[in-house]
VOFIFI-785507 format. One record per residue (C-alpha): residue in three letters; y, z negated, x. Coordinates in pm, whole numbers, padded with zeros to 5 digits, always signed. Example, Ala and Ser with C-alpha at 12.3 -4.5 7.8 and 13.67 -1.06 7.14 Angstrom:
<sites>
ALA-00450-00780+01230SER-00106-00714+01367
</sites>
This chain:
<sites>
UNK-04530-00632-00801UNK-04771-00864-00657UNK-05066-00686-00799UNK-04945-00398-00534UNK-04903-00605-00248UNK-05281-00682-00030UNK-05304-00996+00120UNK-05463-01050+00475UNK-05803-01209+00340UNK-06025-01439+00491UNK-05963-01592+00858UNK-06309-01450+01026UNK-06225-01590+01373UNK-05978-01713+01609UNK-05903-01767+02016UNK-05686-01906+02215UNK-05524-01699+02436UNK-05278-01843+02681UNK-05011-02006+02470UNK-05132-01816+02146UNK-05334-01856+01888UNK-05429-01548+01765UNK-05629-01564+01393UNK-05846-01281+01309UNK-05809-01180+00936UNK-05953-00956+00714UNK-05728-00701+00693UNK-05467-00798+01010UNK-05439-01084+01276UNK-05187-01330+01311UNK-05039-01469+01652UNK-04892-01841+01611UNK-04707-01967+01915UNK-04517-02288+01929UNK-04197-02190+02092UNK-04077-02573+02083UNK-04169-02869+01891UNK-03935-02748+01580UNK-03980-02352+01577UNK-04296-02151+01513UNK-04339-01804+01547UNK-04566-01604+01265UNK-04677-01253+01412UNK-04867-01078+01148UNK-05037-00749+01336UNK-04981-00397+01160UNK-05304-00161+01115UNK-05436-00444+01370UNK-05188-00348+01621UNK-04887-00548+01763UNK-04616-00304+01861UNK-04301-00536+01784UNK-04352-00682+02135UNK-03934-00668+02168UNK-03622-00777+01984UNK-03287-00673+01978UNK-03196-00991+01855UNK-03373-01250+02107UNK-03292-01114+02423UNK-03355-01424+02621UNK-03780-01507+02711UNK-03831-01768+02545UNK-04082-02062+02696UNK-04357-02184+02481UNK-04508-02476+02459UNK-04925-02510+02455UNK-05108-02509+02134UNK-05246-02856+02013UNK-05459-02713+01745UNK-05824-02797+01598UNK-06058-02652+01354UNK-06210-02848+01034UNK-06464-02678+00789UNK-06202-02546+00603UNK-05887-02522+00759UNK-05714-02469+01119UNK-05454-02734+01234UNK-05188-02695+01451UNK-04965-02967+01547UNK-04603-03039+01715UNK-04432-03360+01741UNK-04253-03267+01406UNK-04480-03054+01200UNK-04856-02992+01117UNK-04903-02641+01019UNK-05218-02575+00826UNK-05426-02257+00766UNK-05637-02211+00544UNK-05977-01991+00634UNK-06080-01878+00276UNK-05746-01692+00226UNK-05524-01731+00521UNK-05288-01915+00317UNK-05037-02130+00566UNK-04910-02421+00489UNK-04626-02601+00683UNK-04624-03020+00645UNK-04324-03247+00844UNK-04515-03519+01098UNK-04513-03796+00815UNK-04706-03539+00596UNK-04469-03451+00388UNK-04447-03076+00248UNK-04234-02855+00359UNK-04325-02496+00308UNK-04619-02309+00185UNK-04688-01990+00165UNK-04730-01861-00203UNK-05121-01809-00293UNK-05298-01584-00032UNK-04929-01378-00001UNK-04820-01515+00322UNK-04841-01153+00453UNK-04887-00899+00210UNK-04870-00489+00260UNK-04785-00211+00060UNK-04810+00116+00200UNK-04535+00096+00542UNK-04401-00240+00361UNK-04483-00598+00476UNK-04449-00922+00250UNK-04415-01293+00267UNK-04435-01486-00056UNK-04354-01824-00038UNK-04402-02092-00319UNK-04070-02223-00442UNK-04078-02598-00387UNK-03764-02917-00364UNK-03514-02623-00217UNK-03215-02649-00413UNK-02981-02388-00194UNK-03080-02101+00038UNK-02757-02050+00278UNK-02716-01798+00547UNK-02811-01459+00491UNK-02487-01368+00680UNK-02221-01097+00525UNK-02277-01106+00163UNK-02042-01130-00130UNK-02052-01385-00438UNK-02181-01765-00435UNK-02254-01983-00133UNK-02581-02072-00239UNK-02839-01780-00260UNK-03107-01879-00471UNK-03162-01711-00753UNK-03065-01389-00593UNK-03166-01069-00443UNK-02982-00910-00173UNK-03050-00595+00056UNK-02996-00558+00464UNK-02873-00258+00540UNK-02541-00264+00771UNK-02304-00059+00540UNK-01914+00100+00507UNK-01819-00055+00180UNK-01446-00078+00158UNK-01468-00125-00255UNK-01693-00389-00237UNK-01681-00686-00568UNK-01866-00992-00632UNK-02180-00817-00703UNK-02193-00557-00456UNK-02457-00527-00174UNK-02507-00475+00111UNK-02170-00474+00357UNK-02152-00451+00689UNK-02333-00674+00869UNK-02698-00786+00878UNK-02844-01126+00908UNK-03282-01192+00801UNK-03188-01571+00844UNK-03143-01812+00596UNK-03136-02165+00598UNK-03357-02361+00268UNK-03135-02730+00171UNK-03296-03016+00027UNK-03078-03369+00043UNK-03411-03492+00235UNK-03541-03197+00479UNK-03423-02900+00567UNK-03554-02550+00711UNK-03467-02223+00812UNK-03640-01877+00813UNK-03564-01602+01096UNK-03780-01289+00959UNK-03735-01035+01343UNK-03719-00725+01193UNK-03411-00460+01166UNK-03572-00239+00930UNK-03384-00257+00579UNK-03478-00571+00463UNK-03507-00744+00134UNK-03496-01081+00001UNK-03543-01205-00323UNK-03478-01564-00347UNK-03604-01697-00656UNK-03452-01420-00927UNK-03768-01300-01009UNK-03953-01577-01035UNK-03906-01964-01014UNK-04281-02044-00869UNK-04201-01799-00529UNK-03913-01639-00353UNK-04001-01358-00122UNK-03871-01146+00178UNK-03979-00802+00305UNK-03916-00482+00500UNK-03914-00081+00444UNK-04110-00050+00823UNK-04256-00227+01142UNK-04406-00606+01130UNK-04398-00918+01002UNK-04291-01154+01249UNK-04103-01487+01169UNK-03973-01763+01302UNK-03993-02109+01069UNK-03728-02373+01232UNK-03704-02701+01081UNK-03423-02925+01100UNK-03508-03189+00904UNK-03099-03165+00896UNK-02932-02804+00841UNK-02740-02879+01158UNK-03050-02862+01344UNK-03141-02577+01179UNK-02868-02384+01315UNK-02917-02532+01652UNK-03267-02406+01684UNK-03156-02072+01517UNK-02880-02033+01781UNK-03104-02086+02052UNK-03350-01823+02006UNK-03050-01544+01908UNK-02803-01648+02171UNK-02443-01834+02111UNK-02089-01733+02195UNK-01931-01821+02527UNK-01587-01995+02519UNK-01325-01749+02385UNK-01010-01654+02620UNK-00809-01955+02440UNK-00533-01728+02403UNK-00758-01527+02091UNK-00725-01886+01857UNK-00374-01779+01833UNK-00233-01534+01532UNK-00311-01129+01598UNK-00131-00890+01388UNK-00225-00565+01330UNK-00177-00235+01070UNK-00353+00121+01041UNK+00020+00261+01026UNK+00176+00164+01390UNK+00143+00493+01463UNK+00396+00498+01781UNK+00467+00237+02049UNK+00817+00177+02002UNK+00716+00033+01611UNK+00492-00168+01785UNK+00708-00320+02037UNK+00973-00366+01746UNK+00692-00622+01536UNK+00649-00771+01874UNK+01015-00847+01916UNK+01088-00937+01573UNK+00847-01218+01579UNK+00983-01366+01898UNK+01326-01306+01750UNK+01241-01503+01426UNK+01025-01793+01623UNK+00682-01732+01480UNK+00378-01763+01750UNK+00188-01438+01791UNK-00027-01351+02093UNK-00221-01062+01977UNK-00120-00690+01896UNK-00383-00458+01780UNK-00368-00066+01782UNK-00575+00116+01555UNK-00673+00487+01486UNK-00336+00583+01522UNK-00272+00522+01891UNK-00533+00799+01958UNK-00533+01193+02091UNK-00636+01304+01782UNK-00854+01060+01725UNK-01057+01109+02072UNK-01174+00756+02137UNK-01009+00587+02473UNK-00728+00822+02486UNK-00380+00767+02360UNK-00146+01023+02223UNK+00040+01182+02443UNK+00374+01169+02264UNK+00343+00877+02017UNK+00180+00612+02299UNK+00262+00788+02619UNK+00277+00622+02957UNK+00076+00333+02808UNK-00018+00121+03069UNK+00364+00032+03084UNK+00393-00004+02691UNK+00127-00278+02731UNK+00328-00448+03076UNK+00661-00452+02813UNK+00415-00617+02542UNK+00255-00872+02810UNK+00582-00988+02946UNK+00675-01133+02602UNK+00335-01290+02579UNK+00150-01032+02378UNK-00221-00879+02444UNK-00347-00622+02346UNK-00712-00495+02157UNK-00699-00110+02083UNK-00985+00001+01820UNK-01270+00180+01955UNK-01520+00372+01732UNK-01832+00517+01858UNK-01752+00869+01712UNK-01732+01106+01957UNK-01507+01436+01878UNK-01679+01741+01913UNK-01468+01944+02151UNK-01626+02107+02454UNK-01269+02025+02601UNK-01306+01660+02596UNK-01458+01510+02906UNK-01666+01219+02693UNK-01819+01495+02461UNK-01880+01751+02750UNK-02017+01448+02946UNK-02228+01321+02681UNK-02373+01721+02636UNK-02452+01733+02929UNK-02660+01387+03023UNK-02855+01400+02712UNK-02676+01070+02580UNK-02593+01158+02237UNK-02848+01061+01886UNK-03025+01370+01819UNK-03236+01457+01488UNK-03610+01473+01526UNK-03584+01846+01545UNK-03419+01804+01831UNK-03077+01943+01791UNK-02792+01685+01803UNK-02676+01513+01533UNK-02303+01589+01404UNK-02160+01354+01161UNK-01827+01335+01051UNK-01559+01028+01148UNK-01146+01058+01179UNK-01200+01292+01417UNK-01379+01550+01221UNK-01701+01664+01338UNK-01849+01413+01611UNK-02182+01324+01820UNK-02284+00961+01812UNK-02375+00771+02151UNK-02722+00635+02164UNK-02666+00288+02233UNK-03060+00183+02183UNK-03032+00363+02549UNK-02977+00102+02852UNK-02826+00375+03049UNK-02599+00503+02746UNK-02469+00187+02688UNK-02388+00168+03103UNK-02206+00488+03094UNK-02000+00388+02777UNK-01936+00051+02927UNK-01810+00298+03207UNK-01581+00481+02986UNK-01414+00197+02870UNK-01250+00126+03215UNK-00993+00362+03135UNK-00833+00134+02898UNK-00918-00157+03064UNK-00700-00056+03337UNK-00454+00014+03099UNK-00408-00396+03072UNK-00587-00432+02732UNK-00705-00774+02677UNK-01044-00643+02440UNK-01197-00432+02245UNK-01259-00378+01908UNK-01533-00233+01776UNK-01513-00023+01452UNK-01716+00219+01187UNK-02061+00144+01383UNK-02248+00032+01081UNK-02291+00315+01186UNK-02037+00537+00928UNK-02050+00912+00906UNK-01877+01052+00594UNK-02060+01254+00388UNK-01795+01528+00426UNK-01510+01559+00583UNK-01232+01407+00491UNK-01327+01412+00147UNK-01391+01058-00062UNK-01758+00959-00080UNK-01890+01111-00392UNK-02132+00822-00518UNK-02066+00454-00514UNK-02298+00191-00460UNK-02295+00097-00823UNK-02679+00163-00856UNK-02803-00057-00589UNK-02961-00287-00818UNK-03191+00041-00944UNK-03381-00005-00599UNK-03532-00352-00652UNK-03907-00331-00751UNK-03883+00062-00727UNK-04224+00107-00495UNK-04227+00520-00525UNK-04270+00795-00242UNK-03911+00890-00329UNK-03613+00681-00080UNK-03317+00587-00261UNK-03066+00877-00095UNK-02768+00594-00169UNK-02850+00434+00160UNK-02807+00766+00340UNK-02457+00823+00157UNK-02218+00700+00463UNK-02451+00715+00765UNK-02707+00911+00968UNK-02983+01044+00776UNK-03355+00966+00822UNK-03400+01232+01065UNK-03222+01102+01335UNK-03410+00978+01610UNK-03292+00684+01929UNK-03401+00580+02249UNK-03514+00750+02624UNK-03801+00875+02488UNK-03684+00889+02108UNK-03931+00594+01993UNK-03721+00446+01706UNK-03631+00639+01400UNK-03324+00572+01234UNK-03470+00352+00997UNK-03535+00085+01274UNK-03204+00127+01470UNK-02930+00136+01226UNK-02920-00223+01097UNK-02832-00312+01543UNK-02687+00035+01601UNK-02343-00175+01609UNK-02514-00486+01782UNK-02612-00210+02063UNK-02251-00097+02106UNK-02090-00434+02131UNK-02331-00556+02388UNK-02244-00222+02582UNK-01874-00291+02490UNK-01905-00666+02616UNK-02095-00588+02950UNK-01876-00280+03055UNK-01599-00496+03037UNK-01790-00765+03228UNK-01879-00532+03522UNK-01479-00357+03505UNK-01318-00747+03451UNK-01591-00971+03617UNK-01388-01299+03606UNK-01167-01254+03303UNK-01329-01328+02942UNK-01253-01050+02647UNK-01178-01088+02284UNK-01441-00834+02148UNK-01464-00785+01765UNK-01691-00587+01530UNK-01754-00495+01226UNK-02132-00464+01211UNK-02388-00649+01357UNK-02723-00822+01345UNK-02837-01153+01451UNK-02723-01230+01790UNK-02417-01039+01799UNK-02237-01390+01857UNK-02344-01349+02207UNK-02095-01077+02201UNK-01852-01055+01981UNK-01631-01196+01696UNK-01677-01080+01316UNK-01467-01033+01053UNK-01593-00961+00727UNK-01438-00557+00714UNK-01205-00378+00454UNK-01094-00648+00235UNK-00871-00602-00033UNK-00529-00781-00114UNK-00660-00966-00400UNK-00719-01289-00557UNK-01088-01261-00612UNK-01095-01182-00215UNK-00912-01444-00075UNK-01158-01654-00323UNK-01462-01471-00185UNK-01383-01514+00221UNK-01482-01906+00155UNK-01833-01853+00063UNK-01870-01515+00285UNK-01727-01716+00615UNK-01922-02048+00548UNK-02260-01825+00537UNK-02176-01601+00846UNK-02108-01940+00975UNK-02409-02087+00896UNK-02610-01760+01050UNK-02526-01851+01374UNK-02158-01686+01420UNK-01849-01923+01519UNK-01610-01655+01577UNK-01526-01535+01201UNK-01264-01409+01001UNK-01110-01234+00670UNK-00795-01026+00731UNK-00566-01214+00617UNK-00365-01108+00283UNK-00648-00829+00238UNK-00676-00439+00456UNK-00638-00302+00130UNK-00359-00212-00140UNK-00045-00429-00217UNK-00036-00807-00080UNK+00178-00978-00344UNK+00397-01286-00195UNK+00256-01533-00329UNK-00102-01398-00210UNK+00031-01390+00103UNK+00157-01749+00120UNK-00154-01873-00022UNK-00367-01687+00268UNK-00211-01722+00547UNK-00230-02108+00476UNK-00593-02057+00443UNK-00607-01811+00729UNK-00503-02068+00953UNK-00818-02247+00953UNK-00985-01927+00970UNK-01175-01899+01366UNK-01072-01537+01353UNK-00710-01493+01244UNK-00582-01204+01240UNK-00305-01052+00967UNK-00438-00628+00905UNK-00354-00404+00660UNK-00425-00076+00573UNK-00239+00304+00620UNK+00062+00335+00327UNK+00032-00009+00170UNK+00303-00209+00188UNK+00443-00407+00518UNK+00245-00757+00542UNK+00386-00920+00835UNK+00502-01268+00778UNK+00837-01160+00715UNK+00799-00874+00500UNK+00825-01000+00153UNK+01107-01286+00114UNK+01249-01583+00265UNK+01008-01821+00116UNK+00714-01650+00237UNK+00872-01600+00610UNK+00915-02000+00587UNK+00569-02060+00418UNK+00410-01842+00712UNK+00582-02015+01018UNK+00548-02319+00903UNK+00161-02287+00877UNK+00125-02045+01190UNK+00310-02305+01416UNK+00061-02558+01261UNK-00215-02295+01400UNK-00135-02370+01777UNK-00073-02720+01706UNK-00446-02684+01638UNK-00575-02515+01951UNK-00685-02761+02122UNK-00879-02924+01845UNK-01035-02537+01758UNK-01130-02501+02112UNK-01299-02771+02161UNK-01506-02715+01898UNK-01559-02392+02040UNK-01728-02572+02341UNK-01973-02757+02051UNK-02062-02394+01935UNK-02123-02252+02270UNK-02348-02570+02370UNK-02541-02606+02001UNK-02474-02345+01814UNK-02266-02517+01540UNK-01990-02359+01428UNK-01631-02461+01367UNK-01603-02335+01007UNK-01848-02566+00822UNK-01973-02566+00478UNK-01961-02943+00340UNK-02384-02939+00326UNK-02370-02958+00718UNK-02164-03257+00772UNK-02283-03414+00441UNK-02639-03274+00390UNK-02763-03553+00152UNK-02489-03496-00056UNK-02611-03338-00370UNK-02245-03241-00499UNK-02166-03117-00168UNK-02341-02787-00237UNK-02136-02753-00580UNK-01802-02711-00384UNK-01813-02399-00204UNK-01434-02401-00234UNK-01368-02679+00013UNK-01498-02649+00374UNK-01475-02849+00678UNK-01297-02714+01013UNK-01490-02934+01250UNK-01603-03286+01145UNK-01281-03433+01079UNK-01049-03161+00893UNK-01146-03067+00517UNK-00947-02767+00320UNK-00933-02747-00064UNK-00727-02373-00062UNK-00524-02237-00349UNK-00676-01926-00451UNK-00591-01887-00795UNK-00282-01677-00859UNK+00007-01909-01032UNK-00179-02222-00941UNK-00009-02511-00849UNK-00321-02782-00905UNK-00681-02804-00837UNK-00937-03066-00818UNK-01087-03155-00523UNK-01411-03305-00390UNK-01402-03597-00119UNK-01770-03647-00021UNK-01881-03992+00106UNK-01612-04209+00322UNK-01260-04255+00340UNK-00986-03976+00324UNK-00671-03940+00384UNK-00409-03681+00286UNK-00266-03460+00590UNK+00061-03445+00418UNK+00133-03791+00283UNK-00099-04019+00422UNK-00271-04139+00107UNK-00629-04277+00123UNK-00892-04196-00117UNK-01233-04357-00123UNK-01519-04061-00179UNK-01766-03947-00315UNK-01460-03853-00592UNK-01289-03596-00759UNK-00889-03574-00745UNK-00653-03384-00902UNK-00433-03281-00656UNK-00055-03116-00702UNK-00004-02829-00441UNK+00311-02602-00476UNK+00369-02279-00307UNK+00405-02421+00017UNK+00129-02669+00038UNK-00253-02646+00104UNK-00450-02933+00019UNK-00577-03070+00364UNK-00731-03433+00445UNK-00904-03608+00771UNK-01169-03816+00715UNK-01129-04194+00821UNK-01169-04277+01237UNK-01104-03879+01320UNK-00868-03814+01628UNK-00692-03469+01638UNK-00612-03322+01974UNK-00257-03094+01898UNK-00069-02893+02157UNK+00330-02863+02143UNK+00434-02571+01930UNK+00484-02286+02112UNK+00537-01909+02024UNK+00242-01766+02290UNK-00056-01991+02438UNK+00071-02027+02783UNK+00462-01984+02678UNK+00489-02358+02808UNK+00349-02578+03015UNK+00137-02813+02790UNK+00199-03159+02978UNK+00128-03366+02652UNK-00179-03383+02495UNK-00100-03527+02170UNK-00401-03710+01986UNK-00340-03781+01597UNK-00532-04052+01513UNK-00689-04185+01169UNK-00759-04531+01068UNK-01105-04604+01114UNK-01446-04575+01344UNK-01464-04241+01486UNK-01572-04049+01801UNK-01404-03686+01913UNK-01515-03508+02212UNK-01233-03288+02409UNK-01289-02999+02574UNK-01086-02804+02834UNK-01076-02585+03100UNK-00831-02278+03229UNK-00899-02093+02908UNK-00913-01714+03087UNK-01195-01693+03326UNK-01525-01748+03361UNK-01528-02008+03614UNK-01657-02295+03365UNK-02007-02198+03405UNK-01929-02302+03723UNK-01865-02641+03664UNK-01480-02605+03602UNK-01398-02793+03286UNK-01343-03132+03153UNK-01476-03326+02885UNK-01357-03618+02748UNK-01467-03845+02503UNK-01178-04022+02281UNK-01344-04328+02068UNK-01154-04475+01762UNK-01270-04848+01682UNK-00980-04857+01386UNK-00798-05125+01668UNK-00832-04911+01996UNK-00868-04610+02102UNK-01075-04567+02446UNK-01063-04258+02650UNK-01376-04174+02844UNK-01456-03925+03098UNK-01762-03783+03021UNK-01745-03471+03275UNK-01441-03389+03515UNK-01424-03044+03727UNK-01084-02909+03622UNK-00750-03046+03739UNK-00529-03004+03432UNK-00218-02951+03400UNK-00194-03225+03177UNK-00043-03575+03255UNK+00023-03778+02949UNK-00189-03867+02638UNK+00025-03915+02338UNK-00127-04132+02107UNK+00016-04020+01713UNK-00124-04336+01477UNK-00142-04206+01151UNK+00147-03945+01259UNK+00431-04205+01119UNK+00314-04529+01198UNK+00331-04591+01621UNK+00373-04342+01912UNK+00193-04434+02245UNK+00231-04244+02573UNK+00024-04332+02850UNK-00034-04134+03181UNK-00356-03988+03273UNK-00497-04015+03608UNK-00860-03893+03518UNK-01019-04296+03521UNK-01129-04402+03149UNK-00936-04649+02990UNK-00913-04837+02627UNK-00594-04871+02434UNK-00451-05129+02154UNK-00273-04957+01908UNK-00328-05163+01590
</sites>
């Protein structure tokens, strides 16, 4: 393989040209600009021509600082506060040192860009990285290296260990070392590729079908920072509507109202907090996508009033299928405004979704995505509380109605395979090649499918903006690309109700997590086939500490809600769910620390203990914010498992026992217990239980409160509307010495309608209630 690829050659001359530095090279030139002192953007030129001047996945301009560069006999140096990047005249070869001259990345020989044919390269030489993380929605281990994996955003319901790709697609991964860490963003929504380390230990490698090579290195030296720097060039999520932490239920199978509104009651009835209800395809004319059956789901903007007035919202499924029927206003519409993806030919393209034939929107249009963000007023005025977003990987069926007639199995026959011929597999379940986007249809396919569901959701999110201007949505998806946390919430598609799945959501969420997405999520006790009840127990009590919870199942499996398989389970499940909006407040503020730096809630152990070597062994475990760590069951029969504390003292949630780390426990967890522990000084914010957010008024805030030295920062405001970008929110600091706790204002422009602190030591050992009258104050509770 590298024989094939040509490098860029010699560096025959450079210039500085406002805040670039654009390096003239043999075969292409490169543009470096220093977009802060920590990121650095690599534009490698194609047939020396830039033409990626745009990206679908930093939306935002981004200010760049001024080159501090110089050029020795051999070499060009550029230099931040925190790197030196060197390049190398002879052979263009870059190499990337931290300020103290320490190496961090280099590219591999002369391969920093390489070409073959349409396909662009970037070998880099394999150095101290002992995990590559990231990489967003892929299946088996957390850590990546020694593995190849392919982006292309993809309807894989039968997806194992092995399989690749899914639905979603992410070119960003972060590289761990105990001592320095970095990440790579590689801009570019072709299918992409990335070999990391499996065919060679001296380089990994990443690379694309079409357009440029143009990367962003961001350096950390911590993989916290990483994500920080990653989230700020591809956006971060705004605060949810508080309401979406709580548990959503849902099932392909409600297909009338009055079922629905019977799971409503029956939750209420046997006291277990829901605050979601979700219709799927069956709520639909036929499928025709915002309608509602006439029969089935009639009159339903006062279905939805009966389902708000016991404290339930509402998310109907959208897809972006449009049914062909010259009778159907959207289709006719669509006809006759030229909004629909046509082939290059020019005819429109019909694929085939659940409503049989259908024409496609195409969202890579600004004014498509305005008129669909149009449509969706209908159902907004319905009383729906957000959209979900469905088969816009995009998915047309090969036929219809009929199963897909190849599997993926053969994926791994593409790697390495440089012929004229295209591997028809990635053409199974989606629009062929032929099918052009845009006003003036400048993208092929091949370039918009990987954001074709990015484009949606953004037109999804800013309909309802315009329609709902003060009231914040719960949007979801199902595909995406990087940035489409500035949009919506993910969850990881058509799981299965098995073992090996609830095992694989740990790894899969952690890694979303890490590329840049807060708002994440497995359905809990798997979309498809038979949940057994003990898989159930087991995963709802790890669904809890899921962002995204939400409980979904698929057409003729069996009934999953929490009460559906015995006694035991019903317990198991309220007892864990109530524990869920005990939570909120702790899960929301860490919301706030995702929408300010980009970390996310649910937190692989290497980003709160990144020199921890063992850390990175445990993909099992993960941390829900600093404080919380969860060791699930996911072994079927299980009543055991070891567990790894990293550094510091822990203490067990359910008993109170400390444990000094770094160790390994054994630790006894029957059917109805979950292995949880807080780490030494944390303080817990917790709510009153409650069967709705809002069912009460929450007067109390109750703050649990762990021996030790530890600092948590609070966040609140009215939890619906948009109004804290205008200042309307509070944030307070609480501050643990292991004697006192202090509580500090830190930012006050929301009047609460809290009045009372409740201060939990240890949950058994002392109760304090003070009152609250917005001044900071320290209290003695040893």
């Amino acid at each position: 393989m590298l024989k094939k690829v040509v490098p860029w050659g010699k560096v025959l001359s450079y210039k500085k040209q406002k805040d670039e530095l654009i390096l003239e090279g043999e075969k292409e030139s490169l543009k470096i600009e220093v977009i802060n002192d920590k990121i650095v953007r690599f534009h490698f030129s194609k047939d020396k021509n830039w033409k990626h001047n745009y990206s679908f996945a930093i939306e935002k301009d981004l200010s760049k600082k001024d080159l501090d560069f110089e050029e020795k006999s051999s070499e060009i140096i550029i230099k931040t506060k925190f790197l030196k990047i060197n390049v190398c005249k002879e052979n263009g070869k870059i190499v990337l040192f931290d300020s103290q001259g320490n190496l961090i990345l280099s590219d591999y020989k002369d391969l920093g860009y390489g070409r073959f044919k349409d396909k662009v390269f970037s070998f880099k030489k394999m150095g101290e990285e002992k995990a590559f993380l990231g990489l967003g929605e892929k299946v088996g281990d957390l850590n990546k290296k020694g593995k190849k994996l392919v982006n292309w955003n993809t309807d894989d319901p039968h997806h194992y260990p092995n399989k690749d790709p899914l639905y979603q697609t992410h070119p960003f991964f972060l590289a761990w070392t105990p001592e320095r860490s970095y990440g790579i963003f590689f801009d570019n929504t072709y299918r992409s590729y990335f070999n990391m380390g499996e065919e060679s230990d001296d380089y990994y490698y990443f690379y694309a079908d079409g357009g440029e090579l143009d990367y962003y290195f961001i350096y950390g030296p911590t993989p916290k920072e990483v994500v920080e720097n990653y989230t700020y060039l591809t956006g971060r999520y705004y605060m949810p509507p508080i309401w979406a932490l709580g548990y959503q239920q849902s099932k392909w199978g409600y297909s009338e109202a009055e079922k629905v509104l019977e799971i409503a009651k029956n939750f209420r009835e046997k006291d277990i907090p829901c605050d979601v209800m979700y219709f799927d395809i069956d709520h639909m004319d036929e499928f025709r996508v915002f309608t509602n059956d006439p029969i089935r789901f009639s009159n339903m903007g006062e279905f939805i009033q009966k389902l708000n007035e016991i404290g339930f919202k509402v998310v109907p499924i959208v897809d972006p299928g449009v049914k062909k029927d010259v009778n159907f206003e959207i289709y006719r519409e669509g006809i006759e405004k030229d909004y629909f993806c046509k082939k290059s030919t020019g005819e429109i393209f019909i694929g085939y979704v659940w409503p049989g034939e259908c024409a496609f929107p195409d969202f890579a249009r600004e004014d498509v995505r305005d008129w669909w963000g149009k449509k969706q007023e209908k159902i907004i005025n319905m009383g729906v509380s957000g959209v979900w977003d469905d088969m816009n990987e995009p998915s047309s069926f090969p036929h219809p109605f009929e199963p897909i007639s190849k599997s993926l199995e053969k994926n791994n026959t593409f790697w390495g395979q440089f012929s004229d011929h295209e591997e028809e597999i990635f053409y199974e379940k989606t629009f062929p090649k032929d099918v052009v986007h845009g006003k003036n249809k400048e993208f092929i396919h091949d370039e918009i499918h990987n954001v074709y569901g990015l484009l949606m959701v953004k037109a999804s999110f800013e309909g309802w903006k315009k329609a709902k201007p003060n009231i914040r949505p719960l949007i979801i998806t199902r595909a995406g690309f990087s940035g489409i946390q500035k949009y919506s919430v993910v969850w990881t598609g058509d799981n299965k109700s098995w073992w090996e799945h609830l095992y694989m959501s740990l790894p899969m969420l952690q890694n979303l997590s890490i590329s840049g997405i807060p708002f994440v999520g497995a359905d809990v006790g798997g979309f498809g086939e038979n949940c057994t009840p003990e898989l159930f127990a087991r995963w709802i009590e790890l669904g809890i500490f899921y962002p995204f919870l939400r409980n979904h199942s698929e057409l003729n499996s069996r009934p999953q809600e929490p009460w559906a398989f015995s006694k035991e389970v019903e317990d198991i499940s309220r007892k864990y769910i109530k524990m869920r909006y005990r939570l909120i407040p702790y899960l929301y503020s860490l919301f706030w620390e995702a929408k300010e730096r980009g970390i996310p809630p649910l937190r692989s152990l290497i980003l709160e203990f990144p020199e921890d070597q063992e850390a990175i062994h445990n993909e099992d475990e993960f941390m829900l914010g600093s404080n919380l760590l969860i060791a699930p069951i996911y072994r079927e029969g299980a009543k055991a498992r070891s567990v790894y504390l990293p550094q510091g003292v822990w203490y067990d949630f359910w008993n109170k026992k400390a444990y000094q780390g770094p160790c390994y426990i054994s630790y006894y967890a029957p059917l109805d217990t979950i292995p949880l522990f807080l780490k030494e000084g944390s303080i817990i914010p917790l709510w009153e239980e409650q069967n709705f957010v809002g069912e009460k008024s929450q007067e109390i805030l109750e703050l649990m409160v762990v021996p030790g030295e530890g600092k948590f920062i609070y966040y609140e405001d009215d939890g619906i509307s948009w109004n804290y970008e205008e200042g309307e929110y509070n944030l307070i600091e609480f501050i643990n010495t292991g004697k006192t706790l202090e509580v500090r204002y830190l930012y006050k422009g929301y009047k609460s309608e809290r009045g009372k602190f409740r201060i939990n030591v240890n949950s058994v050992e002392k109760i304090i209630e003070i009152e609250d009258n917005g001044e900071s104050k320290v209290i003695e509770y040893s």
